[in-house]
N, C-alpha and C positions, 0 to 999 in steps of 0.2 A: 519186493525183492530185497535179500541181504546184499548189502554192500559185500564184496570179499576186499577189505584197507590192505592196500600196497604200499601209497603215495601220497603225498599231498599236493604233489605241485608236477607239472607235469610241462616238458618240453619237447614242438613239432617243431621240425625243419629237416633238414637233411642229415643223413647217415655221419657215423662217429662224432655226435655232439658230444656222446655222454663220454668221450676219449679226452679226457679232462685229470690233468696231475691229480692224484688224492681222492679221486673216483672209484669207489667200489662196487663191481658189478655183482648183484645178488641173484639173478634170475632174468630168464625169460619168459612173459606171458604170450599163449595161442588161445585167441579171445574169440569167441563167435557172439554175435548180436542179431538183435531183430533185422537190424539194417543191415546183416552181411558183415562180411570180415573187414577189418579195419586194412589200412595197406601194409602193416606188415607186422611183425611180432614186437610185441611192448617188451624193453628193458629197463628191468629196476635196478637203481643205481644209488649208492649212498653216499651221500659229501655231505662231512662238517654236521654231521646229524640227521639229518634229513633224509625220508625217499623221495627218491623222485624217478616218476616216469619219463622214459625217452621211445617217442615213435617217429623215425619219416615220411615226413606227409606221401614222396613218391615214391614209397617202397624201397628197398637195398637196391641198389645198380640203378638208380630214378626213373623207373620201368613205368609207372602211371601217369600219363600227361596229368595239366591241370581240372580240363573238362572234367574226368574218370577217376579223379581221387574219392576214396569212401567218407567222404567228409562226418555223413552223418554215422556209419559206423565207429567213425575213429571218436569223436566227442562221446559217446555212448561208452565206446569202449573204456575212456579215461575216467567217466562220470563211474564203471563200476567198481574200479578199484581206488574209490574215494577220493580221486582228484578233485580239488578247486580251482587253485591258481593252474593259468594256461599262462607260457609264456612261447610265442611263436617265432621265427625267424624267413625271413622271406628277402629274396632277392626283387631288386624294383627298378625302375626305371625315374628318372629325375626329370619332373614339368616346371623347376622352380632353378632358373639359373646360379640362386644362393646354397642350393641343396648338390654338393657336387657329387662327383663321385669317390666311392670309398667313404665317404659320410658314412652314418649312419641317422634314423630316423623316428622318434615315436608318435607314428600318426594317432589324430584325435578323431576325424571324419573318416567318412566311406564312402563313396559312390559306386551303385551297381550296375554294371554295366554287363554280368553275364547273362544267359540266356537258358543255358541247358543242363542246370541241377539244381539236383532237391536242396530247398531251403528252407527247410521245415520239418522235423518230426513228424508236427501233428497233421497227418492228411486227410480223417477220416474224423475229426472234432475240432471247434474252433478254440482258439489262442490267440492271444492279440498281445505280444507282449511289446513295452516299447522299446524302441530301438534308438532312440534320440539321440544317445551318447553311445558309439557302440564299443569304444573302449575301455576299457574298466580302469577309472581316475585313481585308484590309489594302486594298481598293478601300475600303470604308467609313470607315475611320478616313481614308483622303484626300481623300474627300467631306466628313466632317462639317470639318475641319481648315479647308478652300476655303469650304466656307457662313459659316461665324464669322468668319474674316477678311475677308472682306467684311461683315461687321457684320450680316448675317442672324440670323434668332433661329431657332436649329437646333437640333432634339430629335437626341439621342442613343440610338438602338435603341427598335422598337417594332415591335407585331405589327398587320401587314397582310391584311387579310381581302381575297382579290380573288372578288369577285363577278362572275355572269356577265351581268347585264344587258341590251340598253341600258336599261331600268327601274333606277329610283335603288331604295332597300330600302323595304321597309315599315314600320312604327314597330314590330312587333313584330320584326323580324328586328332593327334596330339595337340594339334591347336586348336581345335575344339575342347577339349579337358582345358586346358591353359590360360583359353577366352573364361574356364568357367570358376580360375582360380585353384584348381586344385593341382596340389604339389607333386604327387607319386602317381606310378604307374603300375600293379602288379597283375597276376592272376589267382592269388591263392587264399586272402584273405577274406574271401565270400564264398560259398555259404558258411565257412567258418564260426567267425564271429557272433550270427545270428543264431546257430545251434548253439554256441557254448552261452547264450543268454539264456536260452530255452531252457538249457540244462542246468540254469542256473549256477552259472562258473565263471569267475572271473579271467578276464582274456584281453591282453594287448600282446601287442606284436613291435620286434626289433623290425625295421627294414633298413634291408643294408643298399645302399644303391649302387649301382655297377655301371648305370650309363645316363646319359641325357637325354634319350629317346629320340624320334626320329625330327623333332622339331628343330632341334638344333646343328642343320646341316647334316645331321649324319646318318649315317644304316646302323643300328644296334643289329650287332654279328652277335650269334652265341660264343665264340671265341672270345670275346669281348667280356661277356658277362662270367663266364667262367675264371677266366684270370683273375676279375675282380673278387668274386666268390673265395677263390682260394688266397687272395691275399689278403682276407677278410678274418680267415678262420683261424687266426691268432688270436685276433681280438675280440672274436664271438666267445672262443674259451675261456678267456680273462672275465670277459662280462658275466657270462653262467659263473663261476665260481663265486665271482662280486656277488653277485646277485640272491644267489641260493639263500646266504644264510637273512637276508634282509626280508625276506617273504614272511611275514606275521602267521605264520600257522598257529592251529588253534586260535584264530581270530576271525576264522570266517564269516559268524553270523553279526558282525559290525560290518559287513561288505554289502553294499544294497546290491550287488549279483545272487547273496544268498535268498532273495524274496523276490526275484525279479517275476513270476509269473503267481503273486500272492492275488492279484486281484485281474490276472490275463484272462483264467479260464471262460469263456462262454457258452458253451455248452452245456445243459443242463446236467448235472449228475447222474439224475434217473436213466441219461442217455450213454454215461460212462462206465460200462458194465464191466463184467468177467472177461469180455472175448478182446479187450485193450490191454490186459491185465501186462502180458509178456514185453509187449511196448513200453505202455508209459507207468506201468508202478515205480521203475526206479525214477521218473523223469516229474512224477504228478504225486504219489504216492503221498506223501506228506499233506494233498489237498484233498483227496478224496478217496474212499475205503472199495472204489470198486464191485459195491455194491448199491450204486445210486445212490451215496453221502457222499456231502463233505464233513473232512474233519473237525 
């Protein structure tokens, strides 16, 4: 498959990110994919030189729970128009008493804790790629770099439990994460992360945190999380604009996200035919000719 280049760096979260001083909106994409429609229409958007894609993980008016986001349409969809750099934004929950709220956060870990989506492209050949670090080290250190300079109070590395929800935790599960050391609580940054590996993209995420979760005496109210969301989105637009021009484009292939599935495939080639072709050429293309080679 041809790439159609729009972008290079591409930011999910919620509606009007790309509503940024000095932001010039170029277009809107209507993307169909193997995996189905992404959740909503991609805006290309130009600052300081650079394209850069903007999609809402829950669609305009946050109409998709977490369960039912197109995750793997949407990584697909960014992978076609030549994205690499993902950089994500996600509201979370605080397991770490020094993580408060209104912080913000660039977690290193993940823990999976959902249940009910696809986390995987590949369903029908095996791939094993690793997932050890699931954050992309030089995407994070230019994330936490942008939050600080804008005078954000940004933790450095933490483990993210994403839950499958839309139910907040119980107060015995939050002190279960808590007993297990790890920091955040969300639901959106899985199956995420392990697509944009697959797809060989580099991918961290801002988390912005909004409450302390239930462990800490109290009922996390969506009213709650809201207020903090919107007292937040000052300084998520400061940080994108920081941020933008520090992304190394045209430097992708020093990224170990750009090889990440060089020695995954296991599958025999002979077995990777014609009839994968609409799936994973953009995704494998580079390893194998689709005619039982590799390249």
């Amino acid at each position: 498959m041809t790439v159609n280049k729009k972008a290079d760096i591409a930011m999910i979260g919620g509606s009007g990110l790309e509503h940024i001083e000095g932001m010039k909106v170029l277009e809107t994409l209507d993307i169909d994919t193997p995996f189905g429609k992404p959740s909503d229409r991609i805006t290309i958007a130009e600052y300081s030189g650079r394209r850069v894609a903007f999609l809402p993980r829950h669609g305009r008016g946050h109409s998709i729970p977490p369960t039912h986001v197109p995750y793997a349409a949407n990584i697909w969809a960014l992978k076609s128009i030549g994205v690499f750099w993902i950089v994500t934004f996600s509201a979370v929950g605080s397991l770490n008493i020094d993580m408060a709220p209104e912080h913000f956060c660039i977690p290193d870990q993940v823990i999976d804790r959902t249940r009910h989506r696809r986390d995987s492209f590949f369903d029908d050949i095996v791939v094993h790629a690793s997932f050890a670090d699931p954050f992309n080290a030089q995407l994070r250190r230019i994330l936490l770099e942008a939050c600080r300079a804008e005078g954000v109070k940004t933790h450095d590395g933490g483990t993210y439990v994403c839950m499958e929800g839309p139910q907040f935790s119980t107060r015995a599960e939050s002190n279960l994460y808590r007993s297990w050391n790890a920091d955040l609580i969300g639901m959106t940054a899985l199956p995420e992360a392990k697509l944009a590996l697959e797809a060989e993209m580099a991918y961290a995420t801002v988390a912005q945190i909004t409450d302390y979760d239930c462990w800490h005496d109290s009922v996390v109210t969506v009213d709650e999380v809201l207020k903090r969301m919107k007292n937040n989105v000052a300084n998520v637009h400061r940080v994108i604009g920081r941020l933008i021009p520090m992304i190394p484009v045209g430097r992708e292939n020093e990224n170990p996200a750009s090889s990440a599935l060089r020695f995954a495939l296991t599958t025999h080639p002979s077995c990777i035919g014609a009839q994968h072709r609409e799936k994973y050429e953009l995704l494998l293309g580079k390893y194998v000719d689709f005619e039982g080679h590799l390249r």
